[in-house]
C-alpha positions in Angstrom: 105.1 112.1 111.0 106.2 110.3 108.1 106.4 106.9 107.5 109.8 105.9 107.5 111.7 103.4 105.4 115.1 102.0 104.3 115.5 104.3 101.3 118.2 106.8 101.9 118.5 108.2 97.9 116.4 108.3 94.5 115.6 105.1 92.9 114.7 104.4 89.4 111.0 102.6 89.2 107.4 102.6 89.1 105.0 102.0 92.1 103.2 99.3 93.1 99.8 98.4 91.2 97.1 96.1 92.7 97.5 97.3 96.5 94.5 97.5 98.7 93.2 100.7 98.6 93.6 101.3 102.3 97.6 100.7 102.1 97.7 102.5 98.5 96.9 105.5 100.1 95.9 108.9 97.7 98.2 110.2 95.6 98.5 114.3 96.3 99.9 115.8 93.2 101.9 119.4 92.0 104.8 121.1 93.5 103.0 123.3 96.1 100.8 121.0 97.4 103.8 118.3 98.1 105.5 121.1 99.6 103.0 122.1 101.9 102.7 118.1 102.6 105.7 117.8 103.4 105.8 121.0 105.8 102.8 119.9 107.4 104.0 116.8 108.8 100.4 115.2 109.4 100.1 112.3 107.2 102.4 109.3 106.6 104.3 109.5 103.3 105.1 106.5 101.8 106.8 107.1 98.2 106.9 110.0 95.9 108.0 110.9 92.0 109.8 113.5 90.8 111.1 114.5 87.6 114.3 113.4 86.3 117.4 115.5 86.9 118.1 116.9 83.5 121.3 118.9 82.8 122.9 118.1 86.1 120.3 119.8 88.4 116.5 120.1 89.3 114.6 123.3 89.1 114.6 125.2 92.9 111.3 124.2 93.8 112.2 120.7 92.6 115.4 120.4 94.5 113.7 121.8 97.4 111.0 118.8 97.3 113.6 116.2 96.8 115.7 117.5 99.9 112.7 117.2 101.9 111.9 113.8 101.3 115.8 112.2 101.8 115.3 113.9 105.1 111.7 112.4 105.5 113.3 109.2 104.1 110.9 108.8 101.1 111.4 106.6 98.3 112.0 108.5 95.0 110.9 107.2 91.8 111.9 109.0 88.0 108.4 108.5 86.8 106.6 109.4 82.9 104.5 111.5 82.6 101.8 108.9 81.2 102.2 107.6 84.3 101.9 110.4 86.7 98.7 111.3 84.4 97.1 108.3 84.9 98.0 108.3 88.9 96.8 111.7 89.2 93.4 110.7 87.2 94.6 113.5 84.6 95.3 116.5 87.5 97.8 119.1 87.0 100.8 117.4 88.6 103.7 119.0 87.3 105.8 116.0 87.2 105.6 116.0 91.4 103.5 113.7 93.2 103.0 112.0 96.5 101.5 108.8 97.8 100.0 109.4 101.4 97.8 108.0 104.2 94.1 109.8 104.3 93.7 113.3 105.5 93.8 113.8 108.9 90.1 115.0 109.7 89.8 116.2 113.6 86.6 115.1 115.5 84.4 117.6 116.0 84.9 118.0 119.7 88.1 119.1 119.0 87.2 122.7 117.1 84.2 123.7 119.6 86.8 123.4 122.2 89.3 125.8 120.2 86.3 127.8 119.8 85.6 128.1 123.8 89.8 128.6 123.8 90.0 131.4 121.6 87.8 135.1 122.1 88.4 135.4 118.1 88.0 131.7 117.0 86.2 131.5 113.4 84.4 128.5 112.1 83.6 127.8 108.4 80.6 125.5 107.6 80.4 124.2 104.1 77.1 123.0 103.6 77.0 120.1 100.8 79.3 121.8 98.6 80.5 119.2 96.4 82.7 121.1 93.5 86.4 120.5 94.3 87.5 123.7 93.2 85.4 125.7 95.1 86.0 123.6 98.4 89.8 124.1 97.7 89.4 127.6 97.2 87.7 127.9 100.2 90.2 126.2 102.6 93.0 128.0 101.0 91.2 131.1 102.1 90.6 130.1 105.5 94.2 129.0 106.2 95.2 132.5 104.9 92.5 134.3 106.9 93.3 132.3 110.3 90.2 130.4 110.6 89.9 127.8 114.1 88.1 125.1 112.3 85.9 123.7 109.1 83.1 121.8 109.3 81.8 119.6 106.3 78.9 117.4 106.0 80.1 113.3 105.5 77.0 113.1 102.7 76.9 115.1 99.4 80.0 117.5 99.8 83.3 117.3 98.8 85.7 115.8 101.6 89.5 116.7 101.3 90.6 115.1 98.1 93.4 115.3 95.8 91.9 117.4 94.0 90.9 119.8 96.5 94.3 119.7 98.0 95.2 120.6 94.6 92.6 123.2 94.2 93.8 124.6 97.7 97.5 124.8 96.5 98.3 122.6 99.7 96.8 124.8 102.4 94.3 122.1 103.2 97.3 120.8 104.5 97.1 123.1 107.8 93.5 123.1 108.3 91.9 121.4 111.0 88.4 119.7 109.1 86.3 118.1 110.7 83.2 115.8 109.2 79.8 115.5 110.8 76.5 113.8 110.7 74.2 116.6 111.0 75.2 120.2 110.1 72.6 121.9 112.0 73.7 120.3 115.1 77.1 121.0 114.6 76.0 124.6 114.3 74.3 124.4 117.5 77.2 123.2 119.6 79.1 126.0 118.3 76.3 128.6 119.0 76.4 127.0 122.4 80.2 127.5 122.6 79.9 131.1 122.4 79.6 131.9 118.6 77.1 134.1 116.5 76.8 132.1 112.9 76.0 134.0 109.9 74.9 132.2 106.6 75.6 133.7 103.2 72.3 134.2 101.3 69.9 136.4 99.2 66.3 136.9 101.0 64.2 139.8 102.4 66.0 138.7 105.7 69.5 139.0 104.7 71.5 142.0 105.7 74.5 143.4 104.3 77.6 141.6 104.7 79.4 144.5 105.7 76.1 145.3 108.5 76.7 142.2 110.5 78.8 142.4 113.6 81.7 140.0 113.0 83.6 141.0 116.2 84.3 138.0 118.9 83.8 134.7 118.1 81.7 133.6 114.6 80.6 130.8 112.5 80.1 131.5 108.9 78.2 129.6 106.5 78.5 129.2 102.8 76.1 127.1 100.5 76.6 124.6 97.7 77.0 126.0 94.2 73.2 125.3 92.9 71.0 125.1 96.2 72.7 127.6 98.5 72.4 126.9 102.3 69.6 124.2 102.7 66.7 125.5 104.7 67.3 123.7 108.5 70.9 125.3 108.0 69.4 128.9 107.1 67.2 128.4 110.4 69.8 127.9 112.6 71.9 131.0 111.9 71.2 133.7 114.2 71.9 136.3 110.9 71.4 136.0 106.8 73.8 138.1 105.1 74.4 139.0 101.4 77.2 140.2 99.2 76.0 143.2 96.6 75.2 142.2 93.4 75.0 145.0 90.5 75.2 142.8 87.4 73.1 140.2 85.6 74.3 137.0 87.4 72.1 136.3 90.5 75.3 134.8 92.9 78.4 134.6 93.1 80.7 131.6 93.0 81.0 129.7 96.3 84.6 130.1 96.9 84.5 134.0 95.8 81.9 134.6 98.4 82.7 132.8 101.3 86.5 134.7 100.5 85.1 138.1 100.8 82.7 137.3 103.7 85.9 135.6 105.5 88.4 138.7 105.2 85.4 141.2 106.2 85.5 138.7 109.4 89.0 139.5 109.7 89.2 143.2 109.2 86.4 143.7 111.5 88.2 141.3 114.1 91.3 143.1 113.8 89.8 146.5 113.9 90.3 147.3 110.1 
């Protein structure tokens, strides 16, 4: 739910500098990422800026935002672009952003029991991924492809930032994430929930992707960008699987593969 305030219409002004960090909140910038903030309903929203109205109307997709946030009760600010630059730590903003609480991560608990809840439940693991784009990439993939739950290390990966809301066009949004300790344990209390996990690899172990029987419930596990899956990780999966590689260049981009892996999980789940 959103935080609610006094403000009933758009105000002229420029937020508060100086806060502690904790009541600053993050600011979430661009128009489809606000949008899908404001669908989402998960996080308090405490002000946001728009463009200016210019000719006598906004854009659709601007009008739309600004709608939502009178209803929501949000403050408004006409900010400069300058401004919104430096907010946004130079992201593409589009003259729209929003200044919210944290994301709301899930505990763990919560996504192995929507695993023992659902027959076709899908988990994603990112292990120590730390490039935004490709962690954005990724949730917006698993939001599209239905996925229960994502797990994400709390040390050397990328948690849900601005950035990778940006990167995920908002779809981040909808996700339930949760952060853990240790990977391989989190792994195992899936396994023990009912789920085959299959880690994305090259080796002389790894199968093709399209060879691994997806059907029921499944983990899937996709490596950082340099490393790949870290070797405790690539013991606990009960299969290796690989993607097909014809050219010069060994791997494929994080995001790219853990896409293709996740819709082969979904065509096989939903019979083709």
């Amino acid at each position: 739910m959103g935080l609610r305030t006094h403000f009933n219409q758009d105000f002229q002004g420029t937020p508060r500098r100086g806060a502690a960090a904790s009541e600053r909140g993050e600011w979430i910038y661009g128009r489809r990422p606000v949008l899908e903030m404001l669908r989402a309903e998960r996080r308090h929203l405490y002000e946001a800026a728009l463009p200016p109205v210019t000719g006598g109307r906004d854009a659709p997709d601007v009008a739309a935002l600004r709608g939502g946030l009178r209803k929501r009760g949000v403050p408004v600010h006409a900010m400069g672009r300058d401004t919104l630059d430096d907010l946004c730590e130079g992201g593409n903003h589009q003259g729209v952003a929003i200044r919210v609480g944290g994301f709301p991560y899930v505990a763990f608990d919560q996504i192995v029991h929507d695993v023992k809840e659902d027959a076709d439940a899908i988990v994603l693991f990112l292990d120590h991924i730390e490039d935004p784009q490709n962690v954005g990439s990724l949730l917006r993939t698993a939001d599209a492809a239905g996925v229960t739950g994502v797990v994400i290390p709390e040390d050397r990966a990328a948690g849900v930032t601005p950035g990778v809301v940006r990167a995920s066009a908002g779809a981040s949004e909808h996700l339930r994430v949760a952060r853990v300790v240790n990977l391989v344990r989190a792994i195992k209390e899936v396994q023990a929930a009912g789920a085959w996990v299959t880690g994305l690899d090259l080796g002389t172990d790894a199968r093709p992707y399209t060879s691994v029987d997806f059907k029921g419930r499944v983990g899937l596990v996709v490596g950082s960008e340099g490393e790949g899956i870290s070797r405790l990780v690539r013991e606990s999966c009960d299969f290796i699987a690989c993607l097909p590689m014809r050219g010069r260049v060994e791997s494929l981009n994080a995001g790219v593969a853990g896409g293709i892996a996740l819709y082969e999980i979904v065509r096989q789940q939903k019979g083709g």
